[in-house]
C-alpha positions as CSV (number, residue, x, y, z in Angstrom):
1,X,0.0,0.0,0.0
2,X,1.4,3.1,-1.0
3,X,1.3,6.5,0.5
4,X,-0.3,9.8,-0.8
5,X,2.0,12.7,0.7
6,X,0.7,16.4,0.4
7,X,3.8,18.3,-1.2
8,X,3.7,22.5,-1.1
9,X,5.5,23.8,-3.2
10,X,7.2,27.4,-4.0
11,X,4.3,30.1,-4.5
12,X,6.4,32.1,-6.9
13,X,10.0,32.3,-5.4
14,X,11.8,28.5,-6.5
15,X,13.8,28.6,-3.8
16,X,11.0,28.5,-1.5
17,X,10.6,24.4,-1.2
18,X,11.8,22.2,1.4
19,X,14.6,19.6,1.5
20,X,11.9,17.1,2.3
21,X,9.8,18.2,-0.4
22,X,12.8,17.4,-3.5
23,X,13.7,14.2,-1.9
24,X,10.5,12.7,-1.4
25,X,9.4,14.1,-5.2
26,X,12.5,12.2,-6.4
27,X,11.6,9.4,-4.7
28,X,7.8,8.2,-5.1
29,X,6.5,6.7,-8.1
30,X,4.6,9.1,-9.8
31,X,3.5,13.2,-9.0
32,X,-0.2,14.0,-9.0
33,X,-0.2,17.6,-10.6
34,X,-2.6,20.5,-11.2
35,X,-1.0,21.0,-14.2
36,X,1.7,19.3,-15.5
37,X,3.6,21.5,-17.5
38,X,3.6,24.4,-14.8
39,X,5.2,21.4,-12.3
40,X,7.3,20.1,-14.9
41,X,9.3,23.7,-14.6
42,X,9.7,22.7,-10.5
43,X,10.9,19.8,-11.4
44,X,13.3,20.4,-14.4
45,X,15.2,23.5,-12.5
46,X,15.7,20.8,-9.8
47,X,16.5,17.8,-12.3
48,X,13.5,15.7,-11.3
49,X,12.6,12.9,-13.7
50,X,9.4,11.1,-11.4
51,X,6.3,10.8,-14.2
52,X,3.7,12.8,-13.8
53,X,-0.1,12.5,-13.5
54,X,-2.8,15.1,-14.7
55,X,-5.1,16.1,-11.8
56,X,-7.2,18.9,-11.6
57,X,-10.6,20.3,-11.5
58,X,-11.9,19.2,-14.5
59,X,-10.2,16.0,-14.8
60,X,-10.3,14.7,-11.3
61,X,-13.7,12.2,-11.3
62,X,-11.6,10.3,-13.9
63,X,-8.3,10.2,-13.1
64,X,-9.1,9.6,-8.9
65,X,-9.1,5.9,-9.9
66,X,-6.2,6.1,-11.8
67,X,-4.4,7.6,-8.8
68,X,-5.8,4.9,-6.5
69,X,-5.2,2.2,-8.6
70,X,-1.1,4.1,-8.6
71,X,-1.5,3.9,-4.9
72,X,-2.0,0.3,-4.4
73,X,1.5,-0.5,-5.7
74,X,3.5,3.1,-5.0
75,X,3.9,6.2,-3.6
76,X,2.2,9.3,-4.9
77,X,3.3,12.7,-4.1
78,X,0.1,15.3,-4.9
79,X,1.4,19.2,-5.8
80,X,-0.4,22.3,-6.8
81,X,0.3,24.8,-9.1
82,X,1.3,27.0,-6.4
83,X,1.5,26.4,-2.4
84,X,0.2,23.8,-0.4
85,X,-2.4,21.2,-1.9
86,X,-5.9,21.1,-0.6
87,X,-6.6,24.7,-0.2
88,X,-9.5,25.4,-3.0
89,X,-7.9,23.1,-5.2
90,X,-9.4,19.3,-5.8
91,X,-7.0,18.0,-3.5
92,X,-9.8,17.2,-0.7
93,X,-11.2,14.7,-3.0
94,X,-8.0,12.5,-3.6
95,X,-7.1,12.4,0.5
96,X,-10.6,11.8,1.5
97,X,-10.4,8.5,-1.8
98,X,-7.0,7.7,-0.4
99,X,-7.9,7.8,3.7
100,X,-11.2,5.4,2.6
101,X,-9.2,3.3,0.9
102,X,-6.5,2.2,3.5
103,X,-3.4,4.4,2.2
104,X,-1.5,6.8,4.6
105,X,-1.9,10.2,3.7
106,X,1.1,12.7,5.2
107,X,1.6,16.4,4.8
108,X,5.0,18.0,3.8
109,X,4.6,21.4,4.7
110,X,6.0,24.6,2.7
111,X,4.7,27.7,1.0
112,X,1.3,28.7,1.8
113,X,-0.1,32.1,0.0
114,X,-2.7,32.3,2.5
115,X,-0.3,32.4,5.4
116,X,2.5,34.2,4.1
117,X,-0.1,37.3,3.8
118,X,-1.6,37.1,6.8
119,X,1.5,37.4,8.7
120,X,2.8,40.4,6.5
121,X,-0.5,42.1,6.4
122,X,0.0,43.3,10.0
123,X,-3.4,42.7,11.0
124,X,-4.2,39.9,13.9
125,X,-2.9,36.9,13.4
126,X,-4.4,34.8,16.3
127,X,-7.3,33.8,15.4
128,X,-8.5,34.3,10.9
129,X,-11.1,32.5,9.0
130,X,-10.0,31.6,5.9
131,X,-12.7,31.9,2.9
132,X,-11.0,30.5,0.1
133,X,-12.1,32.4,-3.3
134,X,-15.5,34.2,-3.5
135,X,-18.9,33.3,-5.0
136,X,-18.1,34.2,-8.8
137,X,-22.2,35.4,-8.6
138,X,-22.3,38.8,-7.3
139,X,-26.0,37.7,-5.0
140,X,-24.1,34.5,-3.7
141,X,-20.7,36.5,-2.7
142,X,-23.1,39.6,-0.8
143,X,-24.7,36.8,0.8
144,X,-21.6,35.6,2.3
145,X,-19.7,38.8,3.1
146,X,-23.3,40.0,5.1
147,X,-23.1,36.9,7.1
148,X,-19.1,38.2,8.0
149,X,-20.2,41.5,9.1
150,X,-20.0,40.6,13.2
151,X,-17.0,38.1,12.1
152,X,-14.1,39.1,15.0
153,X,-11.7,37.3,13.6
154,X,-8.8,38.5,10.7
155,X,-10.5,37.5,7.1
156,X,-8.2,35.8,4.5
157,X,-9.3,34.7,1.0
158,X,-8.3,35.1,-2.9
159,X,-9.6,37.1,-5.8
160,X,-9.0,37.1,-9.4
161,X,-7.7,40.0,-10.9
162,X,-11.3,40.3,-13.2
163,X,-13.3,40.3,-10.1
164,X,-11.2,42.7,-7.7
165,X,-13.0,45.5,-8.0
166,X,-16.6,44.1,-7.6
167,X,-15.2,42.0,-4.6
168,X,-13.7,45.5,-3.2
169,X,-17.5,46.8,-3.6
170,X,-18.9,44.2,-1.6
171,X,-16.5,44.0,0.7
172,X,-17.1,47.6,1.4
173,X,-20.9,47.1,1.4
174,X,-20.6,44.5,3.9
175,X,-18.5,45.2,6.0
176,X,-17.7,49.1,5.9
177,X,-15.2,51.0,4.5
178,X,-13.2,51.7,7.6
179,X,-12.0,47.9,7.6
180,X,-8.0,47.9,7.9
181,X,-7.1,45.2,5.3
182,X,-4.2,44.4,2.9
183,X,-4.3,43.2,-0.8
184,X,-0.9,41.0,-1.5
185,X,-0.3,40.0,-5.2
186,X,2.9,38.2,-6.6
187,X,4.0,37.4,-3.3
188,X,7.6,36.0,-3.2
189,X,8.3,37.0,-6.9
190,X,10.1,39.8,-8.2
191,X,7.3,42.1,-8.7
192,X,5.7,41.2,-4.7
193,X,3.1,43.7,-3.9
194,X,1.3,44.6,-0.5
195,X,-0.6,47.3,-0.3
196,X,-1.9,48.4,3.3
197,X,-4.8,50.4,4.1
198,X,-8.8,50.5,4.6
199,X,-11.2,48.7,2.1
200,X,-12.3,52.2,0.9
201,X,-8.5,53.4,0.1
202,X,-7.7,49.7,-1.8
203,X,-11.1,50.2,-4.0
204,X,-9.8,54.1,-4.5
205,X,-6.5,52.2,-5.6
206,X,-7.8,50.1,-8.0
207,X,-10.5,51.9,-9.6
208,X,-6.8,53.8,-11.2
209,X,-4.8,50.9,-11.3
210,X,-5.8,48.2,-13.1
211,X,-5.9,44.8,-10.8
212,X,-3.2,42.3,-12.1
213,X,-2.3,38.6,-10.6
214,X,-4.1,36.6,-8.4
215,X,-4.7,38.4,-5.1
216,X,-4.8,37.3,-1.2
217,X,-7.2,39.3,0.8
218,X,-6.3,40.2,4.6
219,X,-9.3,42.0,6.1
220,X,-9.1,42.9,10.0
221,X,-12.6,41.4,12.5
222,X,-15.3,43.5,13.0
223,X,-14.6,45.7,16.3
224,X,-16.6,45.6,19.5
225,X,-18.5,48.5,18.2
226,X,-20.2,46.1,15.6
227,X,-21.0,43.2,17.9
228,X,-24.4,42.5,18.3
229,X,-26.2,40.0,20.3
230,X,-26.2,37.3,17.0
231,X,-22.0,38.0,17.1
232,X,-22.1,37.1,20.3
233,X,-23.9,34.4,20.4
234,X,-22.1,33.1,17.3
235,X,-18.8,33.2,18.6
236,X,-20.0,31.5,21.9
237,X,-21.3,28.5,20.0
238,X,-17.9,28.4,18.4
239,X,-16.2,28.3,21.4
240,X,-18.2,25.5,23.0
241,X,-17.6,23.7,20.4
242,X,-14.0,23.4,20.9
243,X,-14.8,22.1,24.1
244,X,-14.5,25.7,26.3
245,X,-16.4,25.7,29.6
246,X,-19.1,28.8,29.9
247,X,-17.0,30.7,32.0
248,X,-14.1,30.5,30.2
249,X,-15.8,31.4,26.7
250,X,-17.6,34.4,28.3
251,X,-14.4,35.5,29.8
252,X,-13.1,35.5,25.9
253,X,-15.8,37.0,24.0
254,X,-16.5,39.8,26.5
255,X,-12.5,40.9,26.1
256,X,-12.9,40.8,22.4
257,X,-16.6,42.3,22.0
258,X,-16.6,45.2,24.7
259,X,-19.8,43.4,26.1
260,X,-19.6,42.7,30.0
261,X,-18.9,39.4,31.0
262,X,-22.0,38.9,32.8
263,X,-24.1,39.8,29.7
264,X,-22.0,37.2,28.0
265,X,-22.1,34.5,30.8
266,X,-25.9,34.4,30.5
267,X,-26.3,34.0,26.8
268,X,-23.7,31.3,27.3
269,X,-25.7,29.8,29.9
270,X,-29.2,30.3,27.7
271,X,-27.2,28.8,25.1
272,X,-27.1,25.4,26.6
């Protein structure tokens, strides 16, 4: 029984892969790729020669039992075009197929675009949602952003250049204009931009510059002035779900909402 390992790889810089990550691509029996000619650049600057496999979104109900099949006899090592596999790519797919069917599935951790601009954004870091890309329909996407508004925590999530300026719309709509966030493009390439600011300055920006590259969206919580009682009761839920007592998630979400704690401790209390 072969092994399905999780490889990141470099998000733009090509230096930015592990040791782990060229050994074990040397070493398995075939690569799983997104798209084989963007990985076959990876692997020629580092003089890998391991066959690849086609696997993407469009392809990936008929080559999954190809993979399997692959898996019974060797290891297969499953890449993206950019970053870590499994974040909105088909990648979920494959490691749920390959944990049903027996095989050992292990992550070899790298480059992640999400990460890398959420720490540099400068906006909290302890606690983010991440959203993945956007509802291409404009009704679906408000839909979602509206249900963000009392979101506390640090919002991270990607944008095609065609869409930016809608998604900046919305995102103002939704959530206000006086949102800190940070729009990070071509990160770890030559040309790496982050540009800092409010969601109204970044859609002044962009209405005169013309959105290019795939963007990663860092947009700060909503403040204890935009709390309201379905916030808090939202956040509570959250936190009891991970197991925290009453008191303890009270304590938390009266620190971070500006409610007092005992106005928290009995909705928690209500709450159960």
């Amino acid at each position: 029984m072969g092994t399905l390992y999780l490889v990141a790889t470099p998000i733009g810089n090509l230096e930015d892969i592990t040791l782990r990550a060229l050994r074990l691509l040397k070493e398995v029996g075939h690569i799983a790729s997104e798209d084989t000619r963007h990985t076959g650049r990876l692997l020629q600057h580092y003089g890998i020669e391991t066959p690849q496999i086609s696997y993407h979104e469009h392809n990936k109900r008929a080559r999954l039992g190809r993979i399997l099949r692959t898996l019974e006899t060797e290891d297969v090592a499953l890449v993206s075009d950019a970053g870590t596999p499994g974040l909105s790519d088909p990648g979920y797919e494959l490691v749920r197929a390959a944990l049903d069917a027996g095989h050992i599935v292990r992550p070899i951790p790298g480059a992640s675009a999400p990460v890398a601009a959420l720490i540099a954004s400068g906006l909290p870091s302890d606690a983010f949602l991440y959203l993945g890309y956007l509802p291409r329909q404009a009704a679906e996407r408000r839909r979602l952003l509206k249900a963000m508004a009392s979101e506390p925590r640090t919002l991270v999530l990607f944008e095609a250049p065609h869409r930016m300026r809608s998604a900046l719309a919305d995102l103002v709509r939704a959530l206000g204009g006086e949102r800190p966030a940070a729009a990070c493009r071509e990160l770890t390439k030559l040309h790496e931009e982050i540009r800092r600011g409010t969601l109204s300055s970044l859609q002044a920006y962009f209405a005169d510059n013309p959105p290019r590259g795939e963007f990663t969206l860092v947009v700060g919580g909503a403040s204890a002035a935009t709390w309201d009682e379905a916030g808090v009761r939202k956040e509570l839920r959250r936190r009891r779900r991970l197991g925290e007592s009453p008191t303890r998630a009270a304590r938390a979400v009266a620190e971070a909402s500006g409610w007092t704690r005992r106005d928290v401790y009995r909705l928690a209390v209500e709450g159960e």
